[in-house]
C-alpha positions in Angstrom: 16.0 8.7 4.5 13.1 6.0 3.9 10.7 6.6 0.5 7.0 6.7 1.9 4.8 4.8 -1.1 1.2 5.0 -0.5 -1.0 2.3 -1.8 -4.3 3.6 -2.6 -7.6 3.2 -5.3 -11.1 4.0 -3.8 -12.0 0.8 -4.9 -12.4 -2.4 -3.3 -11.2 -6.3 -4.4 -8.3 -4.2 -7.1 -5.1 -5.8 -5.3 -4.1 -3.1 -2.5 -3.5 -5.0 0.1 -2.0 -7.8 -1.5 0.1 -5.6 -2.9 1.3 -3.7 0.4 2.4 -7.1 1.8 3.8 -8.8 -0.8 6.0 -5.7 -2.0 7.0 -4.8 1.6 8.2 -9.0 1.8 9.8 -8.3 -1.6 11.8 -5.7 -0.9 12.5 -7.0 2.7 14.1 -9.9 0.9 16.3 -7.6 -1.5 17.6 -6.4 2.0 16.3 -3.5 2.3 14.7 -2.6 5.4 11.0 -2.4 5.3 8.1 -0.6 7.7 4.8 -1.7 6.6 1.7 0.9 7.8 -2.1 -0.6 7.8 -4.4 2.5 7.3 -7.2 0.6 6.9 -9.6 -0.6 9.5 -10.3 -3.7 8.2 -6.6 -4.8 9.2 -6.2 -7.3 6.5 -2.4 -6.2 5.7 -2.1 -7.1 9.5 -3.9 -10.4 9.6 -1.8 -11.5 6.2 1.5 -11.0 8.1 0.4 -13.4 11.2 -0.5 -10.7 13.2 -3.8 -11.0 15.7 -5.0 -8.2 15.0 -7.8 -8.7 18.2 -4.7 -8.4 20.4 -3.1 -5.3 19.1 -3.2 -2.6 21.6 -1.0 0.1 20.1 -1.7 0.6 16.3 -2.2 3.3 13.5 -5.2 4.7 15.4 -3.0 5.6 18.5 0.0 7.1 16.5 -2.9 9.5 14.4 -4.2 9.9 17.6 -0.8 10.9 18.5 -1.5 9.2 21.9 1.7 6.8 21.4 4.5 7.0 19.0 5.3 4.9 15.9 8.2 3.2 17.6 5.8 1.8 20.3 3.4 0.6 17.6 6.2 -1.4 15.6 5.4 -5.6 15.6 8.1 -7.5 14.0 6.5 -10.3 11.7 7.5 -13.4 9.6 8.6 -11.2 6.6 12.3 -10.6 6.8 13.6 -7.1 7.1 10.2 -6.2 7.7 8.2 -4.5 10.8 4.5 -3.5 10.8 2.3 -1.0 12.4 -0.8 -2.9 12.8 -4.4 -1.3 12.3 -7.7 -2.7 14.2 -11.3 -2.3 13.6 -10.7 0.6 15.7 -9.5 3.1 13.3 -13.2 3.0 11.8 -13.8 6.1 14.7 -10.3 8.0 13.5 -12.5 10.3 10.3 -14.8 11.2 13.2 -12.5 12.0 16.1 -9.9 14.2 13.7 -12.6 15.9 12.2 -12.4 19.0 14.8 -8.8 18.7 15.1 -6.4 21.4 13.8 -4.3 20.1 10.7 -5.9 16.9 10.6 -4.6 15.8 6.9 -1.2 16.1 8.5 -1.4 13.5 11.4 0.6 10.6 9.6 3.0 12.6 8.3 3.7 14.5 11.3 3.7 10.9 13.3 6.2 9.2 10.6 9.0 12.1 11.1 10.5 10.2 14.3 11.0 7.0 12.0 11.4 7.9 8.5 15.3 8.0 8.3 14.8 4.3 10.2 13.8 2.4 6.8 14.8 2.6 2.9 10.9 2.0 2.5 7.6 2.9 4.2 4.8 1.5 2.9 1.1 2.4 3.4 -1.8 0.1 2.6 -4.6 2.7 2.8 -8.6 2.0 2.7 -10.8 1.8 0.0 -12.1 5.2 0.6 -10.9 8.8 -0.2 -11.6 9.9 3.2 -9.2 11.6 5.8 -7.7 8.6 6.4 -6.3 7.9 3.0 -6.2 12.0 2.6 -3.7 11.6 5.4 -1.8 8.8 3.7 -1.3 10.8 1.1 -0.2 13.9 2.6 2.6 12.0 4.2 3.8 9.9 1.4 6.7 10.8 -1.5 4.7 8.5 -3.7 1.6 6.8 -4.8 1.2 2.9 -6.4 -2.1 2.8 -8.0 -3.3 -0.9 -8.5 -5.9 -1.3 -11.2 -7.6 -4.9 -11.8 -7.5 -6.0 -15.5 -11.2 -6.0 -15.2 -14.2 -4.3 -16.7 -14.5 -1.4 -14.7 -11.0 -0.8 -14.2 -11.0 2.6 -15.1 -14.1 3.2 -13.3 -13.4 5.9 -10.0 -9.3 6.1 -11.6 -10.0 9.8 -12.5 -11.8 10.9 -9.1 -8.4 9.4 -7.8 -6.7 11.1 -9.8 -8.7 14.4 -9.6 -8.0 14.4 -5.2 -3.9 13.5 -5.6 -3.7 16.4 -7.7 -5.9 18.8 -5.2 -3.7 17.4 -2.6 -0.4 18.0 -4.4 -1.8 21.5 -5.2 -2.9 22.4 -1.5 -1.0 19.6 0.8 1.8 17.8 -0.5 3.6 19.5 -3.7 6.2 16.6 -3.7 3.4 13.8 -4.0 4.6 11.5 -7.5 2.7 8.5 -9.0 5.2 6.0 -8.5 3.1 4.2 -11.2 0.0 2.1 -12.1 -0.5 -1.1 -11.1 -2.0 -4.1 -13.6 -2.9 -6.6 -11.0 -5.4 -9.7 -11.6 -4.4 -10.3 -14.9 -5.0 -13.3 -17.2 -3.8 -14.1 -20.3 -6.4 -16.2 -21.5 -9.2 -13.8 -20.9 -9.6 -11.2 -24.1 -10.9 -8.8 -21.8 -7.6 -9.1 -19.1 -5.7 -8.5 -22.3 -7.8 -5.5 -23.9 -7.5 -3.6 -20.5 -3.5 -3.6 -20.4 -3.6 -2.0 -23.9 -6.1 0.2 -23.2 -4.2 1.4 -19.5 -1.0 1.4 -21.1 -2.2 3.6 -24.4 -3.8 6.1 -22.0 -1.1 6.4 -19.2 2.3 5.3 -21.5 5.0 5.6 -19.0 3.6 5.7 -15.6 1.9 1.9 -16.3 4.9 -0.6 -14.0 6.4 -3.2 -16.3 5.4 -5.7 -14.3 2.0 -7.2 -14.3 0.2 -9.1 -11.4 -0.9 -12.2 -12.8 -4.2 -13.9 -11.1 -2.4 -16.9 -9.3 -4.1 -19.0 -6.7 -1.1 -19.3 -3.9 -1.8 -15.5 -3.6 -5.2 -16.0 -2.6 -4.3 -18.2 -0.4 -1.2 -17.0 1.3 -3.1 -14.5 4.2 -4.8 -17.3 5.2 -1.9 -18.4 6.6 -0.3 -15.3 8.0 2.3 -15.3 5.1 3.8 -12.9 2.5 3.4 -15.2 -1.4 7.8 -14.8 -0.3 7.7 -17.0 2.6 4.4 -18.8 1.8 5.3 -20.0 -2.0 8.5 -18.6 -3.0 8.7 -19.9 -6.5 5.0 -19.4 -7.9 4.0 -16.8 -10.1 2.9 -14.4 -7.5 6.0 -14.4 -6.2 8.4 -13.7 -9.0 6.1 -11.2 -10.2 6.1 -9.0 -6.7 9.6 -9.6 -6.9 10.0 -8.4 -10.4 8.0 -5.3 -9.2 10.1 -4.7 -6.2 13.2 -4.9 -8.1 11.3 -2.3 -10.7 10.7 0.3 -7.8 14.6 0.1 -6.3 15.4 0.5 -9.9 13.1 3.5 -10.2 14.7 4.8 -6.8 18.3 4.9 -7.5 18.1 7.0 -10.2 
């Protein structure tokens, strides 16, 4: 049965989607099979796999619609081992249109039952909001990946996160973990980069990944060409470290 890791922070610009495509191409290439979900309207997690997202017809709005099913939303992409359910501007209407509707925090998950034993990994890239959209992220996945920038206001919002995965461990999802936190947009020549990793690791100890997300230019520029860092620039430093993370979360599940 396939491990559903959510990728969420309320916060915009901290690594989240970057971080949905480039650990769903990572573990894709450490063979195991991959579904990557974009739950978030802007559809950059779609774009950054080669995917136009103007064409996309069935996406994450039909399937929490529950007009289609996920295997009908399902575009294979240039990431090997992994297939993508595509979002479009679209699923901007979704908070209002599930609003009325009965068990609305349970859309995903309920939507996700007919392919979760398909893949060793589901990953969600959710929006920068705690609305019902990432609310139904959440409520469907096993696990959480929290992406903090090593940044000034890092912190900033991490305990309203925190605050609404416990409410929603309490009343929706009892089995929801923190797979871990995230350090992305690090560097090491910046005092400030390096006082933030002491200062996340002191507070949260064990749940902080090993690895760190270095800043690194071929990362920035990968989505522009419709590539995971994997097949756009295999051997720079975004690349082993998305790697090294991947091979942290296998680790992590095999236990």
């Amino acid at each position: 049965m396939g491990k559903i890791i959510a990728i969420a922070n309320q916060k915009g610009g901290v690594g989240k989607t970057t971080t949905s495509v480039n650990l769903a191409a990572s573990l894709g290439v450490l063979e195991k099979k991959v579904l990557l979900i974009d739950a978030d309207p802007q559809a950059n997690a779609s774009s950054g796999l080669g995917i136009d997202v103007e064409a996309v017809e069935i996406g994450t709005y039909q399937i929490l619609e529950h007009s289609n099913t996920p295997k009908e939303a399902i575009i294979k992409c240039s990431a090997i081992n992994v297939d993508v359910i595509p979002s479009h501007i679209d699923l901007v209407a979704i908070e209002i249109e599930l609003v009325d509707k009965e068990n609305r925090e349970y859309m995903l998950k309920k939507a996700l039952e007919s392919v979760k034993d398909d893949y060793d990994y589901i990953i969600i890239d959710c929006a920068p909001s705690l609305g019902l959209l990432t609310l139904n992220a959440l409520t469907a996945a096993d696990s959480v990946i929290i992406p903090i920038q090593c940044e000034y206001f890092a912190l900033e919002g991490l305990g309203k996160l925190l605050n609404t995965i416990k409410s929603i461990q309490k009343i929706h999802n009892p089995d929801l973990d923190i797979e871990g936190l995230l350090l992305t947009m690090f560097d090491s020549r910046l005092r400030l980069s390096n006082q933030v990793v002491e200062e996340v690791q002191k507070h949260f100890n064990d749940m902080v990944f090993e690895t760190i997300i270095q800043r690194n230019v071929k990362l920035s520029e990968a989505p522009s060409f419709g590539e995971s860092i994997i097949n756009y620039d295999a051997t720079s430093k975004g690349a082993t470290n998305y790697l090294h993370l991947a091979q942290e979360v296998i680790k992590k599940n095999s236990k």
